[in-house]
PDB file with SEQRES, HELIX, SHEET and CRYST1 records, atoms N, CA, C and O in Angstrom:
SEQRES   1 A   70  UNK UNK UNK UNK UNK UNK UNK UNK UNK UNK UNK UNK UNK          
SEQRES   2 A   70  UNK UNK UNK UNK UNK UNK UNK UNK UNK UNK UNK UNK UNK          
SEQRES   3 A   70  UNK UNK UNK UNK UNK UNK UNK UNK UNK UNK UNK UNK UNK          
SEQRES   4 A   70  UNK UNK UNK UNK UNK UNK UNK UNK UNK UNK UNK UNK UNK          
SEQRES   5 A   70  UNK UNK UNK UNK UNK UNK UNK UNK UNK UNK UNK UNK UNK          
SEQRES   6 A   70  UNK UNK UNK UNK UNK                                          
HELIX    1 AA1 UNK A   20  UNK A   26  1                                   7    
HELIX    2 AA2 UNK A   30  UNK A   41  1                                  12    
HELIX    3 AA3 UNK A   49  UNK A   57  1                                   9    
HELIX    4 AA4 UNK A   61  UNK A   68  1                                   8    
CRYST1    1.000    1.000    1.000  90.00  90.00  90.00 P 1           1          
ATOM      1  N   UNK A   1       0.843  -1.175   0.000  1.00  0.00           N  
ATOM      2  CA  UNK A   1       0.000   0.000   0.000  1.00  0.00           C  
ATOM      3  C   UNK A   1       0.893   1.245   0.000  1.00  0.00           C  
ATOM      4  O   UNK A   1       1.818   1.482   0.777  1.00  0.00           O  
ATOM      5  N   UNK A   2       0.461   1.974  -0.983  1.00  0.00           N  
ATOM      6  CA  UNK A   2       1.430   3.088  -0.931  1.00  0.00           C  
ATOM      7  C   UNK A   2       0.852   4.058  -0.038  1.00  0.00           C  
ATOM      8  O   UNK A   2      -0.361   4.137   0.157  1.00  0.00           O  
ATOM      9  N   UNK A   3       1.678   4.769   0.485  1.00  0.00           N  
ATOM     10  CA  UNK A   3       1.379   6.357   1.669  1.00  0.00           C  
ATOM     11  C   UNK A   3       0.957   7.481   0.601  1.00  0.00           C  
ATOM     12  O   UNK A   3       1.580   7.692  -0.439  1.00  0.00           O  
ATOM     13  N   UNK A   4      -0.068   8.095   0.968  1.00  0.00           N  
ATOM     14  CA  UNK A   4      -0.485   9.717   0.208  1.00  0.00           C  
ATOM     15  C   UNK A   4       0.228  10.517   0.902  1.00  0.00           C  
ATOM     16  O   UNK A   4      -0.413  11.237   1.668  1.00  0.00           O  
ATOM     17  N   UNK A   5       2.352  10.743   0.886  1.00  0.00           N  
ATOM     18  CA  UNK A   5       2.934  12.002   1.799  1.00  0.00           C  
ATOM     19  C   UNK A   5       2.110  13.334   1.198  1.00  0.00           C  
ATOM     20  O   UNK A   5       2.840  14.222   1.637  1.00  0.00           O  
ATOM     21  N   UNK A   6       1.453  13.760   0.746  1.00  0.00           N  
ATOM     22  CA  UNK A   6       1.002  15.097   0.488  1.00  0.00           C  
ATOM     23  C   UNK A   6      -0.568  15.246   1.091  1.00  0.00           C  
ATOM     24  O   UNK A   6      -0.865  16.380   1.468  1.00  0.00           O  
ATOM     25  N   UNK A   7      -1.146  14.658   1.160  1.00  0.00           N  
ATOM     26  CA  UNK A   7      -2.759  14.711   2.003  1.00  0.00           C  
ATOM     27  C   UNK A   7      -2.299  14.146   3.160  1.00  0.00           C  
ATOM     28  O   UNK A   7      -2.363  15.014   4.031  1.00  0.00           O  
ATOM     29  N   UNK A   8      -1.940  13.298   3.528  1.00  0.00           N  
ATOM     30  CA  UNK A   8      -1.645  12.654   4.866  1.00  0.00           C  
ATOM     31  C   UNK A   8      -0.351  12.178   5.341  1.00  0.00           C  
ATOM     32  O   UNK A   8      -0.251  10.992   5.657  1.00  0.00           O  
ATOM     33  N   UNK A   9       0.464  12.815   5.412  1.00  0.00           N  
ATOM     34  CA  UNK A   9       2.235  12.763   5.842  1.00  0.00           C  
ATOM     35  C   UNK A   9       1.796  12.183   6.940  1.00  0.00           C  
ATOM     36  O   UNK A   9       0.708  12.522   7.403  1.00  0.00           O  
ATOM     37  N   UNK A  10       2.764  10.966   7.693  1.00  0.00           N  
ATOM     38  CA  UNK A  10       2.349  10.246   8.573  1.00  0.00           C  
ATOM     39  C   UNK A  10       2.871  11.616   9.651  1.00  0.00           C  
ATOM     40  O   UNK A  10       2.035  11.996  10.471  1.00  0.00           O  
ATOM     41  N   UNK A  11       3.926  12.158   9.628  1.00  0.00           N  
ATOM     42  CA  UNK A  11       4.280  12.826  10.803  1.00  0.00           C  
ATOM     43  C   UNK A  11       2.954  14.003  11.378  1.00  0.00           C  
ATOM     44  O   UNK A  11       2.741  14.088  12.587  1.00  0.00           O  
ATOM     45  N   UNK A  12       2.540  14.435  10.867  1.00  0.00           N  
ATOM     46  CA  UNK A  12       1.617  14.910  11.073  1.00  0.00           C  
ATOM     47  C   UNK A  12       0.486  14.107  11.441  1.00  0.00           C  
ATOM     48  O   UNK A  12      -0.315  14.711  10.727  1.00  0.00           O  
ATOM     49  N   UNK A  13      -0.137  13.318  11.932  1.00  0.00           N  
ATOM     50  CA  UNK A  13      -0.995  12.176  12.084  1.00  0.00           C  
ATOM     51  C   UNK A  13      -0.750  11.578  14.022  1.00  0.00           C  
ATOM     52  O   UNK A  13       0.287  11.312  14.629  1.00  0.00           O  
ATOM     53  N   UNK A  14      -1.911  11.564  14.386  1.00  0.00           N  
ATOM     54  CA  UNK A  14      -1.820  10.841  15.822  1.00  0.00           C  
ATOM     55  C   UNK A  14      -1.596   9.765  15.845  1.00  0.00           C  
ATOM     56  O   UNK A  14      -1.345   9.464  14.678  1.00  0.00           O  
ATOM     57  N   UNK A  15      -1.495   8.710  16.604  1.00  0.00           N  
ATOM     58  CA  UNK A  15      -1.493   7.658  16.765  1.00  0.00           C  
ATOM     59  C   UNK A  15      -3.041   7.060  16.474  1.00  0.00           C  
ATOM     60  O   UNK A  15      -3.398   6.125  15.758  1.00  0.00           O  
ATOM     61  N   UNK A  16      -3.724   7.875  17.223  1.00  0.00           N  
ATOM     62  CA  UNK A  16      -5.494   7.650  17.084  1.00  0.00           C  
ATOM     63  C   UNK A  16      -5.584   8.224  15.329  1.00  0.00           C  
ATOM     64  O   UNK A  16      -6.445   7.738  14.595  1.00  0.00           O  
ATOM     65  N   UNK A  17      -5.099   8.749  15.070  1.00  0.00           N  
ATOM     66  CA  UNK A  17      -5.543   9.169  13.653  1.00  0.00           C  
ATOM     67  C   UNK A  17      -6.212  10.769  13.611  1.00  0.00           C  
ATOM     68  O   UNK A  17      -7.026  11.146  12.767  1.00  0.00           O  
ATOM     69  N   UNK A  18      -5.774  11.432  14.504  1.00  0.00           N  
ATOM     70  CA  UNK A  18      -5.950  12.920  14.689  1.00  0.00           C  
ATOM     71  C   UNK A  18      -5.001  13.540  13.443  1.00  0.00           C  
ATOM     72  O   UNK A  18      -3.856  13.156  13.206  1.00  0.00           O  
ATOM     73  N   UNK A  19      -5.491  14.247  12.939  1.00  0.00           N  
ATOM     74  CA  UNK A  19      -4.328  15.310  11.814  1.00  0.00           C  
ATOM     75  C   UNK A  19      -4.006  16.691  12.580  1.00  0.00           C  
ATOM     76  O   UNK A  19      -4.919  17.235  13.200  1.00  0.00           O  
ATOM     77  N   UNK A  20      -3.299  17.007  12.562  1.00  0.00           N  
ATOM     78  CA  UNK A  20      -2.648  18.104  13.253  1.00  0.00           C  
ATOM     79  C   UNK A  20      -3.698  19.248  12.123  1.00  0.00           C  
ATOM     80  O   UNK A  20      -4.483  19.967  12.740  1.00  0.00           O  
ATOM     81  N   UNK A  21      -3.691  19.372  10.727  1.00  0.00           N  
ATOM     82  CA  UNK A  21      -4.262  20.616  10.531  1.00  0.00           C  
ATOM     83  C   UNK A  21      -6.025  20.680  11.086  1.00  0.00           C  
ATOM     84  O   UNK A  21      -6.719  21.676  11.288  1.00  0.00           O  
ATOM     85  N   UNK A  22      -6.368  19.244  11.219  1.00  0.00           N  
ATOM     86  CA  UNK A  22      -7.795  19.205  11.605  1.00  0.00           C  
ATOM     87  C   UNK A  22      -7.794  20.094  13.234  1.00  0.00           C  
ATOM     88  O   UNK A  22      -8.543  21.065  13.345  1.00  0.00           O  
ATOM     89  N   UNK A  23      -7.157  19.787  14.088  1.00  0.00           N  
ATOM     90  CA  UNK A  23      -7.146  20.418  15.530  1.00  0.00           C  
ATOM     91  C   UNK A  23      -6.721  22.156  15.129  1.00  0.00           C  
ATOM     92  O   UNK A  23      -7.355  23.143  15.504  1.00  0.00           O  
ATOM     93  N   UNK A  24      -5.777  22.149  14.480  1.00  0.00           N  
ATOM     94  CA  UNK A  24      -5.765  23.809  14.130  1.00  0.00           C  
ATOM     95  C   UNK A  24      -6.687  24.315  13.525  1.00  0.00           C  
ATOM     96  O   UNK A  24      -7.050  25.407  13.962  1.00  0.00           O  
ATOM     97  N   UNK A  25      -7.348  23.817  12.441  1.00  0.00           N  
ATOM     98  CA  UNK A  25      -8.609  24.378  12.074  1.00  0.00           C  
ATOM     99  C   UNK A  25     -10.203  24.583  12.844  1.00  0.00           C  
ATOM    100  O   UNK A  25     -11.111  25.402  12.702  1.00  0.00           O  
ATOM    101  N   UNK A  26     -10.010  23.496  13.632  1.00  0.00           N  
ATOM    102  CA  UNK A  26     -10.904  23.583  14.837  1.00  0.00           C  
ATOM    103  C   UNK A  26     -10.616  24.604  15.988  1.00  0.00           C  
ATOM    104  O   UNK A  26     -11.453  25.354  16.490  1.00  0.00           O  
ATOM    105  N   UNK A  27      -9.715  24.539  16.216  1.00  0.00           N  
ATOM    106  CA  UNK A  27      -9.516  25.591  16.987  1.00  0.00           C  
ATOM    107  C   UNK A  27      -9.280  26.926  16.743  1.00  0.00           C  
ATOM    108  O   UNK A  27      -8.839  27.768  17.525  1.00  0.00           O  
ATOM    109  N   UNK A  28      -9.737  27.096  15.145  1.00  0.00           N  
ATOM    110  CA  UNK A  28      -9.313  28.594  14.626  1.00  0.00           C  
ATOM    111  C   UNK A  28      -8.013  28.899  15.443  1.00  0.00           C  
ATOM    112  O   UNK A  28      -8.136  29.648  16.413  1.00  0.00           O  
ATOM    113  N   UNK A  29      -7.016  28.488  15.201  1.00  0.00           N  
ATOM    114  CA  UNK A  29      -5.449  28.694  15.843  1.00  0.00           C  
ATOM    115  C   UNK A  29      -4.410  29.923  14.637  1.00  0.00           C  
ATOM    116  O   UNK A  29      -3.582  30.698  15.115  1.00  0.00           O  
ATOM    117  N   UNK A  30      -4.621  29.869  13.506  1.00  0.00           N  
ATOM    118  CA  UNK A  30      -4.472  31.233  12.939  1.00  0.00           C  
ATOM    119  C   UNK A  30      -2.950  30.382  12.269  1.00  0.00           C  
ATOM    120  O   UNK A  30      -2.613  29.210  12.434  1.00  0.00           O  
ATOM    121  N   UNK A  31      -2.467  31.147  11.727  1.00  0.00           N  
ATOM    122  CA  UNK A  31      -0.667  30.998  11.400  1.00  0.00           C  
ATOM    123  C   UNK A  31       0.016  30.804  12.252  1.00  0.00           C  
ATOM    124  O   UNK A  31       0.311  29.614  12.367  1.00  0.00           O  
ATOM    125  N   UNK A  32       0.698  31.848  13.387  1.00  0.00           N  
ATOM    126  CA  UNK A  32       1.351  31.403  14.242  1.00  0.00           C  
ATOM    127  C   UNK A  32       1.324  30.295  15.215  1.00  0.00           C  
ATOM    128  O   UNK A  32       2.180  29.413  15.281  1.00  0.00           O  
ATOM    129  N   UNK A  33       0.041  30.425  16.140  1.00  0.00           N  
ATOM    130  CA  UNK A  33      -0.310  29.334  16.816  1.00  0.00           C  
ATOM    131  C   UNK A  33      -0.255  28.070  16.124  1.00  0.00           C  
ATOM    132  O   UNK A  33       0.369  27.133  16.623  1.00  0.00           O  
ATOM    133  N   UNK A  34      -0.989  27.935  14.768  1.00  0.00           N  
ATOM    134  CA  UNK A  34      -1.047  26.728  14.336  1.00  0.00           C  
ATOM    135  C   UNK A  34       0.324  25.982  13.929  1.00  0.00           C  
ATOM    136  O   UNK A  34       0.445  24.761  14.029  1.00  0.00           O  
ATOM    137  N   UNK A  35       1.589  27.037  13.347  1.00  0.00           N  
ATOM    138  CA  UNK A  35       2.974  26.385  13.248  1.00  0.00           C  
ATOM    139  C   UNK A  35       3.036  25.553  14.877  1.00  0.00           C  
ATOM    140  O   UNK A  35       3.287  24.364  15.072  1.00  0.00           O  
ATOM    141  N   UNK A  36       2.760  26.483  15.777  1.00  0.00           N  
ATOM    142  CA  UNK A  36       3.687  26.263  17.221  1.00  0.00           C  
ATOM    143  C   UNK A  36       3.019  24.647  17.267  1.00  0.00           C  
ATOM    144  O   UNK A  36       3.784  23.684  17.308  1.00  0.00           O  
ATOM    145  N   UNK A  37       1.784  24.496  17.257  1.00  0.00           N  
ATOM    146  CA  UNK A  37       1.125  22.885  16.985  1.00  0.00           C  
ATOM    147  C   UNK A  37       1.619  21.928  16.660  1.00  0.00           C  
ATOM    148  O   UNK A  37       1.951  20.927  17.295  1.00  0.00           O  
ATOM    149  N   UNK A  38       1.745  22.375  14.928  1.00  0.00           N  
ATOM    150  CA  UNK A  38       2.510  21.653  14.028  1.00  0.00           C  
ATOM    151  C   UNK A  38       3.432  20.614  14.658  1.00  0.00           C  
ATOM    152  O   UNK A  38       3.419  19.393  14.816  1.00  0.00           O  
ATOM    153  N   UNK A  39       4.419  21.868  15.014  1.00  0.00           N  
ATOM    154  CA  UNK A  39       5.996  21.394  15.032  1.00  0.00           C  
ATOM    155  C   UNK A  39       5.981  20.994  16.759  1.00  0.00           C  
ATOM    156  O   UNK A  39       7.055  20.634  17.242  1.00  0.00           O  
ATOM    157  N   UNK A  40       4.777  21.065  17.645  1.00  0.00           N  
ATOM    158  CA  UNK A  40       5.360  20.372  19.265  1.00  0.00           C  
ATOM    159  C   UNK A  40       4.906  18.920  18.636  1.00  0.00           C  
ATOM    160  O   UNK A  40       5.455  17.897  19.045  1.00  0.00           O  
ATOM    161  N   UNK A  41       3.847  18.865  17.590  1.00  0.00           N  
ATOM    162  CA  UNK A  41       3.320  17.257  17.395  1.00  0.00           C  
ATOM    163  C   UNK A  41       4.126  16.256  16.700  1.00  0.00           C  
ATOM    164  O   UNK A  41       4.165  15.027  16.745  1.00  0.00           O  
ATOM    165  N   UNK A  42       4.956  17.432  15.839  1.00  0.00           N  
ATOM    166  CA  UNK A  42       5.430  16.649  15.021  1.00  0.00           C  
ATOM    167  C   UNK A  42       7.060  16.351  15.282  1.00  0.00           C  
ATOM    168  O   UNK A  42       7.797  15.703  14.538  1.00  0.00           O  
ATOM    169  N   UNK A  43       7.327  16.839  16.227  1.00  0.00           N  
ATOM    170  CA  UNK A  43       8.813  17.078  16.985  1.00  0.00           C  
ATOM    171  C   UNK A  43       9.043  15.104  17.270  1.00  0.00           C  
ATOM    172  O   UNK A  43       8.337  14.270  17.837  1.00  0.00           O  
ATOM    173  N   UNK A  44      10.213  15.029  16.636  1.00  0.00           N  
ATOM    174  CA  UNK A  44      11.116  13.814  16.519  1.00  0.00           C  
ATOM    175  C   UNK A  44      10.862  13.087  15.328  1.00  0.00           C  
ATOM    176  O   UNK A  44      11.765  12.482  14.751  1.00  0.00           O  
ATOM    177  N   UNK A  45       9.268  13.114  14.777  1.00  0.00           N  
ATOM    178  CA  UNK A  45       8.599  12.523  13.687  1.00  0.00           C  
ATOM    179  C   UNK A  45       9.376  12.583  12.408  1.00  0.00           C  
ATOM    180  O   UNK A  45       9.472  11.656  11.604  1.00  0.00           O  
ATOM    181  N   UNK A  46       9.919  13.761  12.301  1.00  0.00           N  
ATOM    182  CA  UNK A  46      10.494  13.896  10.219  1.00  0.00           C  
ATOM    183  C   UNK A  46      11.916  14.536  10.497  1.00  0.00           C  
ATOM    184  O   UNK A  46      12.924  14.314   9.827  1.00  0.00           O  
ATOM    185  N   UNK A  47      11.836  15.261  11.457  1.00  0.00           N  
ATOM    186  CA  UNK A  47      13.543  16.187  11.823  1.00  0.00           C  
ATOM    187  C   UNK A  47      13.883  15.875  12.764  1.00  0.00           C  
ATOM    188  O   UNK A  47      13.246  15.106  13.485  1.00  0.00           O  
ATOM    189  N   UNK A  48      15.139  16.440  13.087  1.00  0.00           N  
ATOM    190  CA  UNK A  48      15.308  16.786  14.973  1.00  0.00           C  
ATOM    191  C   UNK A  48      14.537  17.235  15.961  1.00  0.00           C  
ATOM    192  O   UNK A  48      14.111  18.390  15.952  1.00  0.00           O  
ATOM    193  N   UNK A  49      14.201  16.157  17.171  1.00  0.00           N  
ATOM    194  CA  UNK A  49      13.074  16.827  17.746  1.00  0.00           C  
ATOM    195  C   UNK A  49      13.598  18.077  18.624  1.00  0.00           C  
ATOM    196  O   UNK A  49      12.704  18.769  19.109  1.00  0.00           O  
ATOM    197  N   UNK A  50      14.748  18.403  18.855  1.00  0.00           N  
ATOM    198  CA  UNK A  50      15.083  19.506  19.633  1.00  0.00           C  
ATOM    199  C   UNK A  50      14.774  21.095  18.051  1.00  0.00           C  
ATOM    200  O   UNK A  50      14.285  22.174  18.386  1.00  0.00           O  
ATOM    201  N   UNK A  51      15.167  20.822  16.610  1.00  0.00           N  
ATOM    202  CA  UNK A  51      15.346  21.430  15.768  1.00  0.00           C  
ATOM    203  C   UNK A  51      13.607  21.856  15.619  1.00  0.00           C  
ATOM    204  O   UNK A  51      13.374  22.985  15.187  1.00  0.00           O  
ATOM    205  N   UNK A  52      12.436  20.970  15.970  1.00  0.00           N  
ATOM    206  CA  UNK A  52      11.005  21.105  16.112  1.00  0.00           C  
ATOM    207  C   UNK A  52      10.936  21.575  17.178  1.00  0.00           C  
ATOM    208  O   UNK A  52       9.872  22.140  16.923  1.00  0.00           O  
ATOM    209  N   UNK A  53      11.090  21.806  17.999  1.00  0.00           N  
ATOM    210  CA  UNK A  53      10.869  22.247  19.587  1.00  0.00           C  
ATOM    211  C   UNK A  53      11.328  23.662  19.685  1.00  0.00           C  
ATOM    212  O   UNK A  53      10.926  24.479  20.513  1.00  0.00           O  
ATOM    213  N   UNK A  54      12.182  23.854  18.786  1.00  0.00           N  
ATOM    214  CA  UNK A  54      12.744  25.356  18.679  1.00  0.00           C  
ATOM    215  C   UNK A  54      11.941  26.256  17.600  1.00  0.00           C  
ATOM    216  O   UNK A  54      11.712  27.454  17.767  1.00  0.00           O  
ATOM    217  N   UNK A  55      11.535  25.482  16.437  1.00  0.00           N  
ATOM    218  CA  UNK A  55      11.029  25.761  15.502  1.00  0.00           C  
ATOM    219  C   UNK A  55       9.603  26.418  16.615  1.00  0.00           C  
ATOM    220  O   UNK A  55       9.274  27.599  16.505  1.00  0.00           O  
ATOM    221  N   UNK A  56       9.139  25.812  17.269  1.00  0.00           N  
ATOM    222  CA  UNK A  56       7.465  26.006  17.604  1.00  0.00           C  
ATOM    223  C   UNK A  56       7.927  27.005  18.632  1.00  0.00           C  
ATOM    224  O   UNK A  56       7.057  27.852  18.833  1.00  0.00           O  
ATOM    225  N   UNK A  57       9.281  27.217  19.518  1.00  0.00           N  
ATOM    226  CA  UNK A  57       9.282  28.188  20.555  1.00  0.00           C  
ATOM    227  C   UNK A  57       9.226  29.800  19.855  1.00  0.00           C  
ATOM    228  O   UNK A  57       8.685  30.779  20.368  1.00  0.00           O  
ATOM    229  N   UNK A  58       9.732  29.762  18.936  1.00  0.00           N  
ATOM    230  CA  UNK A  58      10.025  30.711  17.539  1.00  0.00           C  
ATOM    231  C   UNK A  58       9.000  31.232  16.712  1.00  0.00           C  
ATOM    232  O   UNK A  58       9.103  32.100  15.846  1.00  0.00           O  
ATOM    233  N   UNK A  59       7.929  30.559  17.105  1.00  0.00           N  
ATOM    234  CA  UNK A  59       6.214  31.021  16.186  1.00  0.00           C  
ATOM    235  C   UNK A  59       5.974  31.000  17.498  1.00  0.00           C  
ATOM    236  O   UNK A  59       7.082  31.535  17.528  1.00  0.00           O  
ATOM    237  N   UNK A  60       5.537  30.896  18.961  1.00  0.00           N  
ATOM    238  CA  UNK A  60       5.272  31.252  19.837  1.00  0.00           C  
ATOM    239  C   UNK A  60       5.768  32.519  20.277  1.00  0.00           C  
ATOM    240  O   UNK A  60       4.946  33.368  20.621  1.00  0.00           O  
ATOM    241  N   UNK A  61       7.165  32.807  20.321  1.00  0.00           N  
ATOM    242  CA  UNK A  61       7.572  33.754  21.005  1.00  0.00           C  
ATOM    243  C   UNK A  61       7.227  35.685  19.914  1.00  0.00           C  
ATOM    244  O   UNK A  61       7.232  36.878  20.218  1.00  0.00           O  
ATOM    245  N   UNK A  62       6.970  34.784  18.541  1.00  0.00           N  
ATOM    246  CA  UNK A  62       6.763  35.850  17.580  1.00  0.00           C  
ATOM    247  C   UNK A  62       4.949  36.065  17.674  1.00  0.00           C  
ATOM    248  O   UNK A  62       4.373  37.134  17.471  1.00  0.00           O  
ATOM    249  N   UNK A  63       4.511  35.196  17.911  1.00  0.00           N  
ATOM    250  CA  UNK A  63       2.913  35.709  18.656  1.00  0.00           C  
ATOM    251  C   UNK A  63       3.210  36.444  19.656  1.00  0.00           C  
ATOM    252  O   UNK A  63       2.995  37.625  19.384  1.00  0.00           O  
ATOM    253  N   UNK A  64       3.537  36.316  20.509  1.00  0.00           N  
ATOM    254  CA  UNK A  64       3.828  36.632  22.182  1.00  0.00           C  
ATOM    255  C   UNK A  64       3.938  38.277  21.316  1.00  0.00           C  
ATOM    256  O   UNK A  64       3.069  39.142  21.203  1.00  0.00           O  
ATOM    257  N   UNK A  65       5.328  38.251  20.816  1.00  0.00           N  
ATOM    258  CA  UNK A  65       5.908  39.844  20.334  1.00  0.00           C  
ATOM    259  C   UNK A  65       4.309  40.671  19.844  1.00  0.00           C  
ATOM    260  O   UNK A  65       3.686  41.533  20.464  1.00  0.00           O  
ATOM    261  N   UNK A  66       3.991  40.026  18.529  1.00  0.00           N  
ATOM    262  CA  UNK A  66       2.748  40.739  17.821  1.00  0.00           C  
ATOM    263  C   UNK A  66       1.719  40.592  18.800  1.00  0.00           C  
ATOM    264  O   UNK A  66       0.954  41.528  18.569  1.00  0.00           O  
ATOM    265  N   UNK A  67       1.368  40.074  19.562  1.00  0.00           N  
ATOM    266  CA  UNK A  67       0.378  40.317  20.275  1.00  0.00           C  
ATOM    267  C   UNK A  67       0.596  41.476  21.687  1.00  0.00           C  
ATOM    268  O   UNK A  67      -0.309  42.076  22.268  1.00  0.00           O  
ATOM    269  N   UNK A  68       1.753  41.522  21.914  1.00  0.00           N  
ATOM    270  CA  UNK A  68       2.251  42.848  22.843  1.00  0.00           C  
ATOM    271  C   UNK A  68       2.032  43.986  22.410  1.00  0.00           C  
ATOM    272  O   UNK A  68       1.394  44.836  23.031  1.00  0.00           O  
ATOM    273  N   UNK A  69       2.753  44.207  20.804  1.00  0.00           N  
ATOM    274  CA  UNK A  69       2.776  45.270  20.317  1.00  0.00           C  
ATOM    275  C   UNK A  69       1.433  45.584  19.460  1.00  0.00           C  
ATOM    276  O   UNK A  69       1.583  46.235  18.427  1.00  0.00           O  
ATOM    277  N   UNK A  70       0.493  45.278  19.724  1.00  0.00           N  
ATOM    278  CA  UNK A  70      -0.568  45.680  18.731  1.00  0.00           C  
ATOM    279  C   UNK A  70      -1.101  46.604  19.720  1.00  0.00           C  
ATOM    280  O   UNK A  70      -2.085  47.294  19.453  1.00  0.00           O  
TER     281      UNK A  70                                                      
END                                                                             
C-alpha cells in the first residue's frame, strides 16, 4: 500500500488518527499558533526533535511579540 505524503504525511498524524491541521482548524489557531502545533506534534517525527521544539518556541515567542505590540 502506498502512503499519500502530500494529504496525509504520517508525521503529522496521531497515533489515534488525529491530523494536526484538523485540531488547528478547529480551533481557529491562525498561522502562528497553528505552526507552534505543528511542530510540538510533530517534533522527533520527520527532523530533529530539539530542531522542532525550537522551531514552535520561535512562532510562539513571535505571537507573544505581535500580540504585545498591537
Amino acid at each position: 500500500m502506498t502512503r499519500d505524503l502530500i494529504n496525509q504525511p504520517p508525521h503529522y498524524q496521531s497515533p489515534g488518527g488525529i491530523e494536526t491541521i484538523d485540531v488547528i482548524e478547529e480551533f481557529e489557531l491562525g498561522f502562528h499558533l497553528g505552526n507552534v502545533v505543528k511542530y510540538v506534534l510533530r517534533a522527533g517525527k520527520k527532523d530533529d526533535r530539539i530542531a522542532d521544539l525550537q522551531k514552535a518556541r520561535w512562532y510562539l515567542t513571535r505571537m507573544i511579540e505581535k500580540e504585545t505590540h498591537e
